[in-house]
N, C-alpha and C positions, 0 to 999 in steps of 0.2 A: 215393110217397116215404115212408122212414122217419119217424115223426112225430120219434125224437131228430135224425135228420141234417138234417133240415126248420128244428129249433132252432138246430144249430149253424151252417148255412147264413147264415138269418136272423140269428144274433148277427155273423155274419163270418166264422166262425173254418175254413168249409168252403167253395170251392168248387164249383158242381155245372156238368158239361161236358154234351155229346155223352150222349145214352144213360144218363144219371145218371150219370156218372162224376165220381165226387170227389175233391179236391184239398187238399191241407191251404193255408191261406190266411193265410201267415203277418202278422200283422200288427204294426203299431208297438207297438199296446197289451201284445201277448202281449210285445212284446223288453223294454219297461218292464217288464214286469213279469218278467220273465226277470232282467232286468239290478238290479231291489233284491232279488228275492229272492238274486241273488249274491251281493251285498252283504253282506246279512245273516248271509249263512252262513261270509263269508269274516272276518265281524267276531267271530264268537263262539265262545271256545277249548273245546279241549277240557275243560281243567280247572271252565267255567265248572257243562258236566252231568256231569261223570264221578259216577258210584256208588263205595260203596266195597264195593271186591272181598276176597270168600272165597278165602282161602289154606291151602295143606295142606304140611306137610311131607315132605319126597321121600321120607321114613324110611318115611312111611303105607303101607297096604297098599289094594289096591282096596277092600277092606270099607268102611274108613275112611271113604275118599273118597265114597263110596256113600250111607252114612248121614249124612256132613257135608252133602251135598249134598241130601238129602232134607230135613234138620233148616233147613238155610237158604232152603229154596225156590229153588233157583240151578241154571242149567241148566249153568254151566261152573265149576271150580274152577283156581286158578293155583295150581301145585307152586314152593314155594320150598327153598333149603335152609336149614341151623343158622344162614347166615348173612346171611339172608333174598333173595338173590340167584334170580332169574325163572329157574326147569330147566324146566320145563313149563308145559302145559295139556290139562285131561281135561275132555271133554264128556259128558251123557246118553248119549249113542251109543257113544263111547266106552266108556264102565263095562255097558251093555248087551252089548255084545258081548263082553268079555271072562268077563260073567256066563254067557253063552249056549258058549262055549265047553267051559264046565264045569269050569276051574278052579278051586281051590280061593280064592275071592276073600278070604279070612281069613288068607290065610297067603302070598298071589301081592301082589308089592312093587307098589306104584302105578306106577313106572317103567316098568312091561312094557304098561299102557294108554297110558301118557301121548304128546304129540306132545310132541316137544323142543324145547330149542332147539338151534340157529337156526333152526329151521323153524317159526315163530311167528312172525306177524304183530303189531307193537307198534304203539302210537300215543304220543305225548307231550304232555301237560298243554298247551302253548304252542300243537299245533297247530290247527287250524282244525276244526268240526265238518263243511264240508262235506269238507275229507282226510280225516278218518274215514271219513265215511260211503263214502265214495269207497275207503277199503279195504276196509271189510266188503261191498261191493258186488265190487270187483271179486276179490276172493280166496274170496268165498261165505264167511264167517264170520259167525256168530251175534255173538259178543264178541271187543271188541278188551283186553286189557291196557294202562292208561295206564303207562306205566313213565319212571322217569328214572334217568341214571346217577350210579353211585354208585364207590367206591376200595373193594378189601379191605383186611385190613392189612398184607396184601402185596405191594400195590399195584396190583395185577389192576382192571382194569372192567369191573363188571356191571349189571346193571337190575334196579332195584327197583319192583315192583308197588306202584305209588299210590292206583289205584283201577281203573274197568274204565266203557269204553262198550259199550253194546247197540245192536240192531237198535233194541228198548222203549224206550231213551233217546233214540233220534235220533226217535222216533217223536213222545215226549212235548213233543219240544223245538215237535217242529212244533205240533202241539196247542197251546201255551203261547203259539206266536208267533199263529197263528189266532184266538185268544183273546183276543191283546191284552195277555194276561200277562207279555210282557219289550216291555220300552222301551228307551228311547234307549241305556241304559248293558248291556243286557240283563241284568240282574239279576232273580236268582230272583224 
């Protein structure tokens, strides 16, 4: 027998049949514990980790974007316009390929890398970190955009970039709670 599946037998948590054939052995302790970590994740907003996010203007050119993003150590930048209103989102990958193309990234407009909108997955301040995580899982994204709406003066509705969660922030959070670092109110 495996000495790990030997462990988890003996704690409970496996099953062994016929032939060593194992079984996942669900137990009350694992759903307790299933059912606060829900808990916890359905209590704590987004706003409570959001970071605050790197923004570029749509006027930028790939260059721009490029070296903003180098100078900030950030792997995604949100494209706003004059009026600070969410046009996009360009990643690493993004500006790598458009380098690798071989245009002229100096002088080629940010908008010919960018993903638009409404093909951008948003998150909002109120909601829950585990609907986050739950986007960036189910859509495969790195960062989400925390955004909330906002009026032109024309009276158009747009979203304004607030801040931004990561894979790294949902990470941290867990670390923090692990740790003992948020309590009852969860607070930083």
């Amino acid at each position: 027998m495996n000495p790990d599946l030997k462990i988890l037998t003996i704690q409970g948590i496996l099953a062994v049949g016929p032939s060593e054939n194992y079984s996942y052995n669900g137990s009350k302790k694992d759903s307790n514990l299933s059912n606060v970590l829900s808990s916890v994740l359905n209590k704590i907003r987004v706003k409570d980790i959001k970071s605050l996010p790197i923004v570029i203007n749509d006027t930028g050119t790939i260059y721009d974007a490029a070296v903003l993003m180098f100078t900030e150590d950030v792997g995604t930048l949100f494209i706003v316009n004059d009026g600070g209103a969410l046009q996009g989102v360009v990643s690493r990958k993004d500006l790598l390929k458009a380098a690798l193309s071989g245009i002229n990234t100096q002088e080629t407009p940010l908008n010919m890398a960018m993903t638009r909108m409404p093909n951008i997955i948003t998150v909002s301040g109120d909601e829950t970190v585990f609907m986050a995580a739950k986007k960036i899982v189910d859509y495969e994204v790195d960062v989400l955009p925390v955004v909330r709406n906002f009026y032109t003066k024309s009276g158009e509705e747009r979203l304004k970039v607030v801040g931004k969660i990561t894979k790294t922030s949902l990470a941290k959070l867990i670390v923090d709670l692990g740790e003992g670092k948020r309590q009852r109110g969860f607070e930083r």
